[in-house]
C-alpha positions as CSV (number, residue, x, y, z in Angstrom):
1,X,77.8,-94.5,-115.5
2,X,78.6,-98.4,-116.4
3,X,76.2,-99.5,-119.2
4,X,75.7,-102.8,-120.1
5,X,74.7,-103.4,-124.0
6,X,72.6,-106.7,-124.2
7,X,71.5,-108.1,-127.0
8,X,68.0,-110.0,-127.0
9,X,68.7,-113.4,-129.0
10,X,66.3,-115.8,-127.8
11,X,63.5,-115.6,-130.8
12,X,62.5,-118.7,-132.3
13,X,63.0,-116.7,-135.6
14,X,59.6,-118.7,-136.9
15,X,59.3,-116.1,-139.6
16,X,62.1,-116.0,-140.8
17,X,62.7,-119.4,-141.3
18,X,66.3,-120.5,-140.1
19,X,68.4,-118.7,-137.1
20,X,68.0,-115.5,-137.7
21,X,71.0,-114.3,-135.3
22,X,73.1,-116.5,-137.6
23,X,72.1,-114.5,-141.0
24,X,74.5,-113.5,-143.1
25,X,74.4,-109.4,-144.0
26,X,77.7,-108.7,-146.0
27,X,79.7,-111.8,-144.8
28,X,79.1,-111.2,-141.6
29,X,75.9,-112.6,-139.3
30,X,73.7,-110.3,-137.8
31,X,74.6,-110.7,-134.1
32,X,78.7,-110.0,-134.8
33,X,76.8,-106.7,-136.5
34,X,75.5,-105.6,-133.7
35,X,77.8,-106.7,-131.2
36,X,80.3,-104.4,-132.7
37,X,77.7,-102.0,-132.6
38,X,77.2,-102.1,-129.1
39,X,81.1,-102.5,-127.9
40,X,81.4,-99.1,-129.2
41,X,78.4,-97.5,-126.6
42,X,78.7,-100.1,-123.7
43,X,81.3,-100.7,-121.0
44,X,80.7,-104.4,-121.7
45,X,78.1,-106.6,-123.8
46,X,76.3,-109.9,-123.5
47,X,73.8,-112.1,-124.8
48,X,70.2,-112.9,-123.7
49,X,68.8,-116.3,-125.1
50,X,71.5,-117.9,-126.5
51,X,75.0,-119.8,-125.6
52,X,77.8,-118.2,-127.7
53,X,81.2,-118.1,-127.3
54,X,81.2,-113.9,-129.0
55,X,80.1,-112.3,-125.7
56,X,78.9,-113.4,-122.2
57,X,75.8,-115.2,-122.4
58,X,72.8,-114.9,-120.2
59,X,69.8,-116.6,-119.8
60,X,66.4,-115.3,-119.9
61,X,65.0,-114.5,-116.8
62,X,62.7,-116.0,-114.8
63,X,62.3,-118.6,-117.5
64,X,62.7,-119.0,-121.1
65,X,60.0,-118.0,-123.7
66,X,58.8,-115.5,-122.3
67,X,59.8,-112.8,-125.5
68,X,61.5,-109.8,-125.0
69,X,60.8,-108.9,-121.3
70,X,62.8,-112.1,-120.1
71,X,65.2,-111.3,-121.9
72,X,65.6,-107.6,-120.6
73,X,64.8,-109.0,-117.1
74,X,67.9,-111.3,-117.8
75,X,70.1,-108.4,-118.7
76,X,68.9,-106.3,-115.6
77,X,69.2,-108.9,-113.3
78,X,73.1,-109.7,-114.9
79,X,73.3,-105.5,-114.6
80,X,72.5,-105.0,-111.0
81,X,74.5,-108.5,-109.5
82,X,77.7,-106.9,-111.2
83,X,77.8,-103.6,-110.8
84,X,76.4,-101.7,-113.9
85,X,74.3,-98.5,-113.6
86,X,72.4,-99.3,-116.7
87,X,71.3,-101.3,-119.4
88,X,71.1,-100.4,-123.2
89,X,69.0,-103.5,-124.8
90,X,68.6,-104.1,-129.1
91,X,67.0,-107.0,-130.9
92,X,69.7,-108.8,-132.6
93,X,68.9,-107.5,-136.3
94,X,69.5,-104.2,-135.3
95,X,71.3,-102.0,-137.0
96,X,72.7,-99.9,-134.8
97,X,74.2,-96.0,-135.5
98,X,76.8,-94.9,-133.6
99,X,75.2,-92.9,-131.3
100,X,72.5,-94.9,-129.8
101,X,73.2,-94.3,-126.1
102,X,73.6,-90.8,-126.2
103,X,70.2,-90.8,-128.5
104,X,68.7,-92.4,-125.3
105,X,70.6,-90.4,-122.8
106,X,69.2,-90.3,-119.8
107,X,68.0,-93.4,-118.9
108,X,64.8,-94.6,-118.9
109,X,64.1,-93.9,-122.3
110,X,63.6,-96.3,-125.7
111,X,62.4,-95.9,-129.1
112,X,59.1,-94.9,-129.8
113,X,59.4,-96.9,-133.0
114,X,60.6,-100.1,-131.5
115,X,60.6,-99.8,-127.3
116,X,62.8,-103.7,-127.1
117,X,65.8,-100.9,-128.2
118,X,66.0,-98.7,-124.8
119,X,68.3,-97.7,-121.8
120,X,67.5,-99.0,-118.8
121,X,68.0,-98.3,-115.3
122,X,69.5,-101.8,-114.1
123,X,67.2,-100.3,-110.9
124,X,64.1,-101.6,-112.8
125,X,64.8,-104.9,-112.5
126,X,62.2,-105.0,-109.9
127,X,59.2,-103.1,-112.0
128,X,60.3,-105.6,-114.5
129,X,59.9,-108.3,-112.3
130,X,56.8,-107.2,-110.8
131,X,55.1,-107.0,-114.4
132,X,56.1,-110.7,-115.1
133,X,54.7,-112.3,-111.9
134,X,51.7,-109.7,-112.6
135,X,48.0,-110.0,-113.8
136,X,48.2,-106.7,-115.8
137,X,49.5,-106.6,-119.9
138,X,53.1,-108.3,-119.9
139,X,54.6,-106.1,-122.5
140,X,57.4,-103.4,-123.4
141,X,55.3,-100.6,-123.5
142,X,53.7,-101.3,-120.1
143,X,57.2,-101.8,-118.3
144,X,58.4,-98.1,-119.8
145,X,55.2,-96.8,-118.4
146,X,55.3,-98.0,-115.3
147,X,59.3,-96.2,-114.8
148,X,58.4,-93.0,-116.6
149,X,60.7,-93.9,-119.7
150,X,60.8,-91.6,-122.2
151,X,59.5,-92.5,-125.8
152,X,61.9,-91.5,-128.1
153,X,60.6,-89.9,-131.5
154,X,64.1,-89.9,-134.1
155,X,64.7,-90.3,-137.7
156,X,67.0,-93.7,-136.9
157,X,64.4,-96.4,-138.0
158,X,65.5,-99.6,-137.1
159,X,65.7,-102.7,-139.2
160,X,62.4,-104.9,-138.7
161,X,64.5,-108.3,-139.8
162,X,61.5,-110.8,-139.9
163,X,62.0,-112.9,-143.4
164,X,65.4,-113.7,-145.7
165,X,63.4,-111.3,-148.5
166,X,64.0,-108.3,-145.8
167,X,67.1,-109.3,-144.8
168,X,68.0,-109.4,-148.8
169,X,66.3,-105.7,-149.4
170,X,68.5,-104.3,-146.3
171,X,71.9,-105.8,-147.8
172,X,70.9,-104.3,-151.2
173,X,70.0,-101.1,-149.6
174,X,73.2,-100.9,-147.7
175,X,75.5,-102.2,-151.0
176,X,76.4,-104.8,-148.8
């Protein structure tokens, strides 16, 4: 099974105040952090939202600005045109352990605690796509409904990255 980590990088990071995918956590920024998380679970990575020269980049799909489902409906759309079964998607302040995929395993499935970290079928794409063009609520939760994901309870709880205080706590937390 060919799994495609992407990382979702197109935030305007309003709250936190600068580029949040650029933030330093022990010398190193956030989205090298979790790229080398990802390398470690995925046959290949890339990145939604953002030109970089780290990791292919992607674009959001249909359009920019559109939050976390253009940017999985990026990724999907990249998964299916190049021959990858699925998609494991994180936020780019996550901090990944070492066994996320198989935490996910089968796909679909995502956190309960934070749904933007999940394994996709790259088969979705058209759900996905069908909830963007859609009336109905234009949202994580309502895409992993509508394929039968799983919601995955597990003591992993994700960073939530949103200021330079949190990102300050997590580096003391970690000794970092």
């Amino acid at each position: 099974m060919r799994t495609l980590g992407v990382v979702l990088a197109g935030g305007r990071s309003t709250r936190f105040g600068s580029d949040k995918a650029q933030a330093l956590l022990g010398g190193r920024s956030l989205l090298e952090h979790t790229l080398d998380a990802l390398r470690l679970q995925c046959d290949q990575v890339a990145i939604v939202g953002r030109e970089t020269p780290l990791a292919v980049a992607l674009a959001d799909w249909p359009a920019p600005d559109l939050g976390p489902l253009g940017g999985l409906a990026g990724g999907l759309n990249h998964a299916l045109a190049h021959g990858f079964d699925q998609v494991l998607s994180v936020p780019v302040d996550a901090l990944l352990p070492a066994d996320l995929r198989a935490l996910l395993e089968p796909a679909p499935a995502c956190l309960a605690s934070q749904p933007v970290i999940g394994l996709w079928p790259a088969a979705a794409a058209g759900a996905l796509e069908e909830i963007l063009f859609g009336d109905g609520r234009h949202s994580l939760h309502a895409f992993a409904a509508r394929i039968g994901a799983r919601f995955v309870e597990t003591d992993f709880i994700p960073a939530n990255i949103n200021t330079p205080q949190d990102l300050a706590r997590l580096e003391r937390h970690h000794g970092l």
